[in-house]
PDB file of N, CA, C and O in Angstrom:
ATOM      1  N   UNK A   1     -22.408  13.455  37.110  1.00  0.00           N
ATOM      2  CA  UNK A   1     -23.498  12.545  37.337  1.00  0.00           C
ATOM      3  C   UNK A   1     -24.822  13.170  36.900  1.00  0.00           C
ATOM      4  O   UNK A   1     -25.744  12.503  36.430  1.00  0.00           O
ATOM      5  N   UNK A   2     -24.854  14.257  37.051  1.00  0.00           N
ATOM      6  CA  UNK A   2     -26.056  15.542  36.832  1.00  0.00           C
ATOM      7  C   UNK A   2     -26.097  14.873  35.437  1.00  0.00           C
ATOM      8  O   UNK A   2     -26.799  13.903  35.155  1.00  0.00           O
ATOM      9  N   UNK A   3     -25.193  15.563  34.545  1.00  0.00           N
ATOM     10  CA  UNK A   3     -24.918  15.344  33.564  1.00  0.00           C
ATOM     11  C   UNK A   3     -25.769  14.240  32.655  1.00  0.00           C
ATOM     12  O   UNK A   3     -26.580  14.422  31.747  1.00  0.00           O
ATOM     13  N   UNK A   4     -25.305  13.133  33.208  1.00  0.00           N
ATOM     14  CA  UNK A   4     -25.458  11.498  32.721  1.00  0.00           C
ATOM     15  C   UNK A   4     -27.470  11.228  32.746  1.00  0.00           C
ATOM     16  O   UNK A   4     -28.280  10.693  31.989  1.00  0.00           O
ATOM     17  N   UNK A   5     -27.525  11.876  33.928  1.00  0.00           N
ATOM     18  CA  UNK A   5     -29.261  11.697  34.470  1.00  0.00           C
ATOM     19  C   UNK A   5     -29.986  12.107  33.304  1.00  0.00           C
ATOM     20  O   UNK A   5     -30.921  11.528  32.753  1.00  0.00           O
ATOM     21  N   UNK A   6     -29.093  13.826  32.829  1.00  0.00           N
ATOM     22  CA  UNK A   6     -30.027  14.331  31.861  1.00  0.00           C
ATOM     23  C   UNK A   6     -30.294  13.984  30.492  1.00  0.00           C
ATOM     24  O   UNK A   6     -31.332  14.171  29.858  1.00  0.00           O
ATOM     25  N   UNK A   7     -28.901  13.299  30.014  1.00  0.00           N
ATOM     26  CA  UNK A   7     -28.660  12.221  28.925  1.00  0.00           C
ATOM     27  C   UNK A   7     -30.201  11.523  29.032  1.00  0.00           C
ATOM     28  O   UNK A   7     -31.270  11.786  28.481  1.00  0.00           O
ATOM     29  N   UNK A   8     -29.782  10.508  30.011  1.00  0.00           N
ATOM     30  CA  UNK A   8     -30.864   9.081  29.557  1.00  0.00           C
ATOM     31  C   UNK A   8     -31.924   9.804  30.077  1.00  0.00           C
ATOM     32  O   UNK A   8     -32.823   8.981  29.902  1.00  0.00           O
ATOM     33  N   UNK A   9     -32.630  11.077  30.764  1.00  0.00           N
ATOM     34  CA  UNK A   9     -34.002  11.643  30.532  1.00  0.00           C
ATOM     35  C   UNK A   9     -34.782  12.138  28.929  1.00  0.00           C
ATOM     36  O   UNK A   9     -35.836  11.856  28.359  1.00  0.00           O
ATOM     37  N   UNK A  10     -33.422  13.141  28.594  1.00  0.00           N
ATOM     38  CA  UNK A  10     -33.595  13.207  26.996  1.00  0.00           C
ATOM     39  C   UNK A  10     -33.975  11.919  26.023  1.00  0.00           C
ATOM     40  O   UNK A  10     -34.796  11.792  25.115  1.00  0.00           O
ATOM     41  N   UNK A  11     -32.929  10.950  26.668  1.00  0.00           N
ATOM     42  CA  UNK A  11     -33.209   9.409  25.483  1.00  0.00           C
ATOM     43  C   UNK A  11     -35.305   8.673  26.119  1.00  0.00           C
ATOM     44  O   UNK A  11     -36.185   7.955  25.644  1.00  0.00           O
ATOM     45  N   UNK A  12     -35.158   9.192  26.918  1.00  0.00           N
ATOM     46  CA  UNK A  12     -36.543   8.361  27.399  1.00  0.00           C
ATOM     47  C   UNK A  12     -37.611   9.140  26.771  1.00  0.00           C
ATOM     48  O   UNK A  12     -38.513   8.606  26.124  1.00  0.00           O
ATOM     49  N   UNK A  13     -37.481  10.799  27.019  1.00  0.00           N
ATOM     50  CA  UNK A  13     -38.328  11.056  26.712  1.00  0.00           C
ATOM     51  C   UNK A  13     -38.472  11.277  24.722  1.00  0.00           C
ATOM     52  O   UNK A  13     -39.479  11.265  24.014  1.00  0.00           O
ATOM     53  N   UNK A  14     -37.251  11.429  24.416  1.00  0.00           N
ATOM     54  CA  UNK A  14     -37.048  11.060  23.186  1.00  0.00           C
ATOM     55  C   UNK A  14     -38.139   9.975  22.300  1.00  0.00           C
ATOM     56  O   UNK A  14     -39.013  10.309  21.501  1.00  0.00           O
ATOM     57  N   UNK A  15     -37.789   8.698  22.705  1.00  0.00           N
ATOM     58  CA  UNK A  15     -38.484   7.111  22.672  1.00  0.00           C
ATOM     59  C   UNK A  15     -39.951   7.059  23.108  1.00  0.00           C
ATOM     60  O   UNK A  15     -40.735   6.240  22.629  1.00  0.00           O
ATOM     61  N   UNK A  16     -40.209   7.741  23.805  1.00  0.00           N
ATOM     62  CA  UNK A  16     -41.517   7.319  24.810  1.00  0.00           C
ATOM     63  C   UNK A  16     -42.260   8.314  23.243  1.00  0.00           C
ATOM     64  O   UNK A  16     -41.965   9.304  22.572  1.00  0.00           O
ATOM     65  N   UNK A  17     -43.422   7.181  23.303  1.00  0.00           N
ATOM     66  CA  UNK A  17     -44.762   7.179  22.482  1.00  0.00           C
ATOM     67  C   UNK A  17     -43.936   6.985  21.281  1.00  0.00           C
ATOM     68  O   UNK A  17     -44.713   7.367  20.406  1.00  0.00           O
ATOM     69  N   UNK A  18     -42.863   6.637  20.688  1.00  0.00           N
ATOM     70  CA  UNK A  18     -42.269   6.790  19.435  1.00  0.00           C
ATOM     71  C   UNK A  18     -42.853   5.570  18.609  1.00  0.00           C
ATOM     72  O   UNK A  18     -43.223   4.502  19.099  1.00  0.00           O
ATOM     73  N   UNK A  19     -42.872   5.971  17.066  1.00  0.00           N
ATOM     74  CA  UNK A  19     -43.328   5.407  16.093  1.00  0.00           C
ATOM     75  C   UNK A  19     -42.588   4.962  14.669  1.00  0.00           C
ATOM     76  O   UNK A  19     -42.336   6.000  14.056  1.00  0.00           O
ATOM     77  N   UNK A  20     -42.307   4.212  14.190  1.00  0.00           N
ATOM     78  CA  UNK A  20     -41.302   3.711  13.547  1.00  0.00           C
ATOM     79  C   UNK A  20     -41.563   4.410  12.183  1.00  0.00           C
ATOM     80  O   UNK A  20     -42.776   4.618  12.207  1.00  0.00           O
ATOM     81  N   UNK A  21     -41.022   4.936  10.877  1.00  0.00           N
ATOM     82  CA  UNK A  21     -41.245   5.241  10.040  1.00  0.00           C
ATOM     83  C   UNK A  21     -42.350   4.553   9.076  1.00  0.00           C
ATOM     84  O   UNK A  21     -42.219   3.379   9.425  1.00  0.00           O
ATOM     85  N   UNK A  22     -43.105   4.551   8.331  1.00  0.00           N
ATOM     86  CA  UNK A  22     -43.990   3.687   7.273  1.00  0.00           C
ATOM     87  C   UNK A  22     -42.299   3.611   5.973  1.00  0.00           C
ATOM     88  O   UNK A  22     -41.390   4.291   5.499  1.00  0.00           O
ATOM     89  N   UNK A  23     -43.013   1.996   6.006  1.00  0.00           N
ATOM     90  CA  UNK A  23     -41.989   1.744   5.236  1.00  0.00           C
ATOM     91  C   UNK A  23     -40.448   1.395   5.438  1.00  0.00           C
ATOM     92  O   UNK A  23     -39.726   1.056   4.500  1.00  0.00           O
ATOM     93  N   UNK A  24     -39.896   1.545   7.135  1.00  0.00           N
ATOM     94  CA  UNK A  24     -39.397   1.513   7.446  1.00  0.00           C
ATOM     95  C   UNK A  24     -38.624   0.133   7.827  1.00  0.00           C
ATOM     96  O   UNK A  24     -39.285  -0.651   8.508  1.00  0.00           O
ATOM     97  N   UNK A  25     -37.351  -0.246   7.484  1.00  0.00           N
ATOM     98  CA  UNK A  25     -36.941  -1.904   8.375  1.00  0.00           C
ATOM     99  C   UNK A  25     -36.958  -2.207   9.320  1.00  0.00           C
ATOM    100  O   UNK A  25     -36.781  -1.203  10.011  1.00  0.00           O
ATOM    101  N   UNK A  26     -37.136  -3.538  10.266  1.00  0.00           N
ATOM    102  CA  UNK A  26     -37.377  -4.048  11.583  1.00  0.00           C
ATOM    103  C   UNK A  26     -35.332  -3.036  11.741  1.00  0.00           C
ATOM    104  O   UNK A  26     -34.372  -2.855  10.991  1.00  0.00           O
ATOM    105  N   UNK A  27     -35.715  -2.696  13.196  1.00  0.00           N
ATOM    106  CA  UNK A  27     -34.039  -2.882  13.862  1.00  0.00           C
ATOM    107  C   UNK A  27     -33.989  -3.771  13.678  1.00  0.00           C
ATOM    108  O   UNK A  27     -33.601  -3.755  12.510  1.00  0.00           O
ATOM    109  N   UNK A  28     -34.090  -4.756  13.949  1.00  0.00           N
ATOM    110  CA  UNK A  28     -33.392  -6.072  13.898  1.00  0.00           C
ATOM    111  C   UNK A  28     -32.740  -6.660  12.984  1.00  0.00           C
ATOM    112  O   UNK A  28     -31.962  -7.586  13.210  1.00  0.00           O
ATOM    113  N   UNK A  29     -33.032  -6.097  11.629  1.00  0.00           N
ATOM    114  CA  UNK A  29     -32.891  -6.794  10.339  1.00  0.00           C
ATOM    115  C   UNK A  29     -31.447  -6.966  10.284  1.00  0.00           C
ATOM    116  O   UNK A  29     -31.163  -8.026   9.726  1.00  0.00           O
ATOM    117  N   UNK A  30     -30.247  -6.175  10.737  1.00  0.00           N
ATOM    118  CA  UNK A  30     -29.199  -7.022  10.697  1.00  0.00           C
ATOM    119  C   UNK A  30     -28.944  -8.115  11.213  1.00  0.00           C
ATOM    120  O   UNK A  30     -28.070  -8.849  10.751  1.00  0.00           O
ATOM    121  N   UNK A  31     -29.658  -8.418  12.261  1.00  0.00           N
ATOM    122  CA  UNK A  31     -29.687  -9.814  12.913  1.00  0.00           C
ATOM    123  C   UNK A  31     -30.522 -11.001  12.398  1.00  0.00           C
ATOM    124  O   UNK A  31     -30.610 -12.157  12.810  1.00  0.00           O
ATOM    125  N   UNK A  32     -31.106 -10.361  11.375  1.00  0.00           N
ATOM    126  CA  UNK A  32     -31.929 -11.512  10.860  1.00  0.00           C
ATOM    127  C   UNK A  32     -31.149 -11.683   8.888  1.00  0.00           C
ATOM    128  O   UNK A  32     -31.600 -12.400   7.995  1.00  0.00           O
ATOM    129  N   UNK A  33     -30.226 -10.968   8.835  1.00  0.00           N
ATOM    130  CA  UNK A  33     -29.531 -10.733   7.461  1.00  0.00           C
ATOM    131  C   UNK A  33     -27.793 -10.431   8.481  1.00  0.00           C
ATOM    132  O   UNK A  33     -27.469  -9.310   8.872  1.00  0.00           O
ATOM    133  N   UNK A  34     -27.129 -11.416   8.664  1.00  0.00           N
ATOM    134  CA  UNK A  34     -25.690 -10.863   8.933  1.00  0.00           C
ATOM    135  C   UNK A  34     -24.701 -10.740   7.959  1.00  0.00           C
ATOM    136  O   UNK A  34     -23.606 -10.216   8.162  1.00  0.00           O
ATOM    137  N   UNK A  35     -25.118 -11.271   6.788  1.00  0.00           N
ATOM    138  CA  UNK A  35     -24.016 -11.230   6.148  1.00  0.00           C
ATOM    139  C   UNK A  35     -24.287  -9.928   4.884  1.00  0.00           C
ATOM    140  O   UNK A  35     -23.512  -9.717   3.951  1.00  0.00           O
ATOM    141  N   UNK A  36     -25.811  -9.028   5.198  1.00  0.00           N
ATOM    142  CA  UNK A  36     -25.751  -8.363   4.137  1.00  0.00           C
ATOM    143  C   UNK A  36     -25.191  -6.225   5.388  1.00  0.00           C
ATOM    144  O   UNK A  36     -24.982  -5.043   5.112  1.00  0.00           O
ATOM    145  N   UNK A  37     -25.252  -7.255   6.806  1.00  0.00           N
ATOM    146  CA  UNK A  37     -24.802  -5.978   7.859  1.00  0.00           C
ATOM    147  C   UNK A  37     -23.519  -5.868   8.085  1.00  0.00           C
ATOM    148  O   UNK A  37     -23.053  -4.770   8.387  1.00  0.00           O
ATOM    149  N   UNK A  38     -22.600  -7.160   7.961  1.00  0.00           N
ATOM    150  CA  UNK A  38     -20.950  -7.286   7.762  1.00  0.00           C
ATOM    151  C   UNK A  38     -20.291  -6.598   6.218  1.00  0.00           C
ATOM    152  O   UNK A  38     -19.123  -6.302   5.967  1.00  0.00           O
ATOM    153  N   UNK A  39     -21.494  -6.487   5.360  1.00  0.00           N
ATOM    154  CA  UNK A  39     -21.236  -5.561   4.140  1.00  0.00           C
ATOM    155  C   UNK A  39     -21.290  -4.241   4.510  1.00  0.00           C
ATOM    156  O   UNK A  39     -20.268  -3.555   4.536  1.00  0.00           O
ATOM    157  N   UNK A  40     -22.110  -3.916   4.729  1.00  0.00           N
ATOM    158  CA  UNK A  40     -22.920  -2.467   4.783  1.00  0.00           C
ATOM    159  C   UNK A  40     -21.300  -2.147   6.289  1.00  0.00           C
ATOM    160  O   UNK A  40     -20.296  -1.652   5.776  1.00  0.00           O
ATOM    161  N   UNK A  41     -21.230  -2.319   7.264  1.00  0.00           N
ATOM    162  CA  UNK A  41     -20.280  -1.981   7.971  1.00  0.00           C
ATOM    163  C   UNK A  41     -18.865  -1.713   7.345  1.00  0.00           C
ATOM    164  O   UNK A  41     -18.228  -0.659   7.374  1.00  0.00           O
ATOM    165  N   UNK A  42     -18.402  -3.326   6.576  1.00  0.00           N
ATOM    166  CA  UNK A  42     -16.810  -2.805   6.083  1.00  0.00           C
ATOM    167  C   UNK A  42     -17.086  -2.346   4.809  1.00  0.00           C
ATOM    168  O   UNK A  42     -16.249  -2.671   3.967  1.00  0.00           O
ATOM    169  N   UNK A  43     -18.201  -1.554   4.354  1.00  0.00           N
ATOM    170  CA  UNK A  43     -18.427  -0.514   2.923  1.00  0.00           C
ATOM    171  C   UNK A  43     -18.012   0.955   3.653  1.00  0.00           C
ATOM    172  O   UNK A  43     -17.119   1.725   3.299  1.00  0.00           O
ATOM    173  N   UNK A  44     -19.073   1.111   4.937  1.00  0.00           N
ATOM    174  CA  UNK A  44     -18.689   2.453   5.607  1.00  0.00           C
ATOM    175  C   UNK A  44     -17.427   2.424   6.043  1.00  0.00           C
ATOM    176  O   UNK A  44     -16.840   3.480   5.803  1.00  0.00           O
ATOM    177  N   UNK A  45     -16.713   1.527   6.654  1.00  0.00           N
ATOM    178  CA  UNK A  45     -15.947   1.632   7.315  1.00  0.00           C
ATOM    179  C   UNK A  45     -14.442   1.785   6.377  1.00  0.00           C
ATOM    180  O   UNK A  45     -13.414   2.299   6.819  1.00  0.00           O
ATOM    181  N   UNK A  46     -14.580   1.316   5.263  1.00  0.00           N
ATOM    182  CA  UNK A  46     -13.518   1.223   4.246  1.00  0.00           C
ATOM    183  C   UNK A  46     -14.126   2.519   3.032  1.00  0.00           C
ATOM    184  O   UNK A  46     -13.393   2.681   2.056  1.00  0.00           O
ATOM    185  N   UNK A  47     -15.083   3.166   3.088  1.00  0.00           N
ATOM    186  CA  UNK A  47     -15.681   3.911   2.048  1.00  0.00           C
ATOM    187  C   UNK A  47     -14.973   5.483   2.975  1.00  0.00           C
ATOM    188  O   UNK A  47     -15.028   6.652   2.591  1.00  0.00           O
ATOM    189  N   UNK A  48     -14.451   5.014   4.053  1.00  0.00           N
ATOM    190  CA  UNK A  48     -13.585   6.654   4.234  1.00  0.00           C
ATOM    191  C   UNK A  48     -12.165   6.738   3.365  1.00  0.00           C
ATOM    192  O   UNK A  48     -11.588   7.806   3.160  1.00  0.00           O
ATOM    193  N   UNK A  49     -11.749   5.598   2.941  1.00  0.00           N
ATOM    194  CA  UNK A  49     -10.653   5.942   1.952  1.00  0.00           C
ATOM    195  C   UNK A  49     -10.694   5.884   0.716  1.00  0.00           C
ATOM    196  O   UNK A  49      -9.847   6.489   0.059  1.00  0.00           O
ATOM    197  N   UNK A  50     -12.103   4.832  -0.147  1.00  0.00           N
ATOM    198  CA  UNK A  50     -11.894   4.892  -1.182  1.00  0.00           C
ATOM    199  C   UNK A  50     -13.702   4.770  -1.430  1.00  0.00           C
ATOM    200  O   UNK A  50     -14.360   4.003  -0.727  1.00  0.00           O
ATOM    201  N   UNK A  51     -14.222   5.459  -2.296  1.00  0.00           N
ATOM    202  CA  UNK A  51     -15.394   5.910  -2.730  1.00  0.00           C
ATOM    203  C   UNK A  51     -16.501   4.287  -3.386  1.00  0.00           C
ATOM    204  O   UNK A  51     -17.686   3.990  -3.235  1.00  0.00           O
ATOM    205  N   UNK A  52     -15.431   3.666  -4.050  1.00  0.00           N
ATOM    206  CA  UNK A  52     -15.355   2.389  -4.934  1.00  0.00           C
ATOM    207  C   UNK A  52     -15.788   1.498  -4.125  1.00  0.00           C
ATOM    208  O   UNK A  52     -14.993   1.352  -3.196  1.00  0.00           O
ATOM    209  N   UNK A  53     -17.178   0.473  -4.016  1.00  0.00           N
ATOM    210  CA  UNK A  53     -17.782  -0.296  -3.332  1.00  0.00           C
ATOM    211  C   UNK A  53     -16.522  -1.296  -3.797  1.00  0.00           C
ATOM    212  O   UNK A  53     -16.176  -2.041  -2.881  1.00  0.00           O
ATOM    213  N   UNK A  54     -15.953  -1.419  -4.737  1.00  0.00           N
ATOM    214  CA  UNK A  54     -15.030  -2.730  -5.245  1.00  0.00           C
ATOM    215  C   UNK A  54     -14.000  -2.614  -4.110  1.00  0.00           C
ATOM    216  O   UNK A  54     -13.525  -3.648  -3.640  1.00  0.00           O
ATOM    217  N   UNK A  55     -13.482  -0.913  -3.455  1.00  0.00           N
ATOM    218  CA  UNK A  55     -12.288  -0.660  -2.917  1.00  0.00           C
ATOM    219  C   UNK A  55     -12.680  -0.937  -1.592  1.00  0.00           C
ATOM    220  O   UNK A  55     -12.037  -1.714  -0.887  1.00  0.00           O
ATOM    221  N   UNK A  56     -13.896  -0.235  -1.131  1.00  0.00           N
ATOM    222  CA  UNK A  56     -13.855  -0.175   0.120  1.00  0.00           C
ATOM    223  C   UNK A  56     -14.119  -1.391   1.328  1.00  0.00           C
ATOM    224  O   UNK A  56     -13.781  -1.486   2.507  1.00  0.00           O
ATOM    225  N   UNK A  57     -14.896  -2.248   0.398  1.00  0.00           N
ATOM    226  CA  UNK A  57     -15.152  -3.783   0.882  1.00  0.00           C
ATOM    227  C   UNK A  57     -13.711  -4.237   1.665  1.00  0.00           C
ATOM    228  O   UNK A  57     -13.470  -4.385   2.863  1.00  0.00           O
ATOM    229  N   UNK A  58     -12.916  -4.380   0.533  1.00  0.00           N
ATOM    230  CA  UNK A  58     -11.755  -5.085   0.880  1.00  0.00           C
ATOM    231  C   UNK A  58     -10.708  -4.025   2.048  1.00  0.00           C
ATOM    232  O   UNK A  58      -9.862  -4.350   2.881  1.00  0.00           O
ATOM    233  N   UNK A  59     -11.073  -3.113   1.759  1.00  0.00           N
ATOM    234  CA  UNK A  59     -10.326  -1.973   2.874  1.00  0.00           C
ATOM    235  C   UNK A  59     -10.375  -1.800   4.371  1.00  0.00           C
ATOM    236  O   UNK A  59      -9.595  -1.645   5.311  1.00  0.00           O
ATOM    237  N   UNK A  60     -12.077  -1.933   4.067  1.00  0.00           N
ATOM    238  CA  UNK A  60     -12.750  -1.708   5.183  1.00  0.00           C
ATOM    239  C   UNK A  60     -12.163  -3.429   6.039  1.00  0.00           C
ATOM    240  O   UNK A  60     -11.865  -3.244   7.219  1.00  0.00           O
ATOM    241  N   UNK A  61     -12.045  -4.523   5.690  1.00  0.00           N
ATOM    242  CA  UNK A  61     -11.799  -5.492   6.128  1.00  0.00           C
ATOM    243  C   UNK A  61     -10.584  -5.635   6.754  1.00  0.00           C
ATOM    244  O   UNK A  61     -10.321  -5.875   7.933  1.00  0.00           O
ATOM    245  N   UNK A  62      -9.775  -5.426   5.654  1.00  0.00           N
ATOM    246  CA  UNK A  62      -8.000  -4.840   6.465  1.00  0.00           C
ATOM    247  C   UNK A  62      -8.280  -3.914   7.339  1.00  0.00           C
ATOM    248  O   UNK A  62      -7.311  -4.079   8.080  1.00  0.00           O
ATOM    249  N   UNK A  63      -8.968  -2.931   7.887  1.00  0.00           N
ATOM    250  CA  UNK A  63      -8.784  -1.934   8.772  1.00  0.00           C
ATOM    251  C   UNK A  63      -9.076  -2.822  10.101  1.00  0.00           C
ATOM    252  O   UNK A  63      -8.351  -2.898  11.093  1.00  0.00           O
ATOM    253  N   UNK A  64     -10.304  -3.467   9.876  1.00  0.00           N
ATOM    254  CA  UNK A  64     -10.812  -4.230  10.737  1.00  0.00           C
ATOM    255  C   UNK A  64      -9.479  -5.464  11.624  1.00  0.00           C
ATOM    256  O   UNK A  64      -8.957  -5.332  12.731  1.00  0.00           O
ATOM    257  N   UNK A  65      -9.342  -6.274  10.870  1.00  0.00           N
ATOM    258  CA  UNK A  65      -8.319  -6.843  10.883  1.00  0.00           C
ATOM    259  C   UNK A  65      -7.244  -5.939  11.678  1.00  0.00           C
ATOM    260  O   UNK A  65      -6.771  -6.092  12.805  1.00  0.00           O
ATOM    261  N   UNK A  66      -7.051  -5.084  10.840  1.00  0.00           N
ATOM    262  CA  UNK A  66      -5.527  -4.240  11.896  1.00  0.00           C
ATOM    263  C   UNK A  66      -5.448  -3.890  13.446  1.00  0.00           C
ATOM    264  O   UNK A  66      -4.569  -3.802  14.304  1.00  0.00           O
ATOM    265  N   UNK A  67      -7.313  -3.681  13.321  1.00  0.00           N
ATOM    266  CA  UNK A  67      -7.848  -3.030  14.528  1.00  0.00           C
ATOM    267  C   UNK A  67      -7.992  -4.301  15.487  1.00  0.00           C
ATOM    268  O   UNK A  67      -7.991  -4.040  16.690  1.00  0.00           O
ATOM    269  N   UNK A  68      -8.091  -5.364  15.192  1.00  0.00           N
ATOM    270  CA  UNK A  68      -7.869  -6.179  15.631  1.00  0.00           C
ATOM    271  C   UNK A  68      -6.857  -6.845  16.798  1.00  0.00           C
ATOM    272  O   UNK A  68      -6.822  -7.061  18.010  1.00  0.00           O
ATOM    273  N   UNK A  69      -5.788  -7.074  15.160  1.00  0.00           N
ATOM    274  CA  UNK A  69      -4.147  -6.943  15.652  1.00  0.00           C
ATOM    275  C   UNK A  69      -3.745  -5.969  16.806  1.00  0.00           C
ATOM    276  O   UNK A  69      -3.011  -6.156  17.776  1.00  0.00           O
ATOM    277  N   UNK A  70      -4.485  -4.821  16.383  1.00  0.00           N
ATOM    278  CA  UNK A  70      -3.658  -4.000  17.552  1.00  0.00           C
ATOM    279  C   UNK A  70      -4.133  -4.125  18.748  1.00  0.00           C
ATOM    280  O   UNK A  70      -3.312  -3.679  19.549  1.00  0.00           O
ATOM    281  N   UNK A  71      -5.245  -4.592  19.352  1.00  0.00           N
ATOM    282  CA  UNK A  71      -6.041  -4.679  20.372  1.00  0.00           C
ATOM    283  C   UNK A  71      -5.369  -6.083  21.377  1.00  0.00           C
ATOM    284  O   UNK A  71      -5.595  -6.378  22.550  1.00  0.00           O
ATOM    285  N   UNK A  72      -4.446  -6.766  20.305  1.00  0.00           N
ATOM    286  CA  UNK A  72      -4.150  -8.062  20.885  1.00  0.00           C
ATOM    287  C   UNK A  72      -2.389  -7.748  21.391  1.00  0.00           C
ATOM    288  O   UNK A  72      -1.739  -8.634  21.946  1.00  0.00           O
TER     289      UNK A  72
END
């Protein structure tokens, strides 16, 4: 529990007075762009097996999918 306290003290004091980069995107922007953050996810997520934006799109989607399946 000690533990956990000192976590979210680090994250507060981390954040507190923080300033966003110049030049930087809203967080939000996947929520305001979903279909260019459902890319960017099954690119990383499929770019651990194959390097190829052509490969990993479609990879990353089957993994998803599997991960899916298996959860059900």
């Amino acid at each position: 529990m000690i533990w956990g306290l000192f976590g979210m003290a680090e994250w507060v004091l981390y954040f507190f007075d923080y300033a966003s980069p110049k030049n930087h995107p809203s967080l939000l922007y996947v929520l305001e762009h979903p279909v260019v953050g459902m890319e960017y996810f099954l690119n990383s997520l499929g770019g651990a097996l194959f390097w190829e934006q052509n490969s990993a799109l479609p990879t990353g989607a089957l993994v998803s999918v599997l991960a899916v399946l298996a959860l059900l």
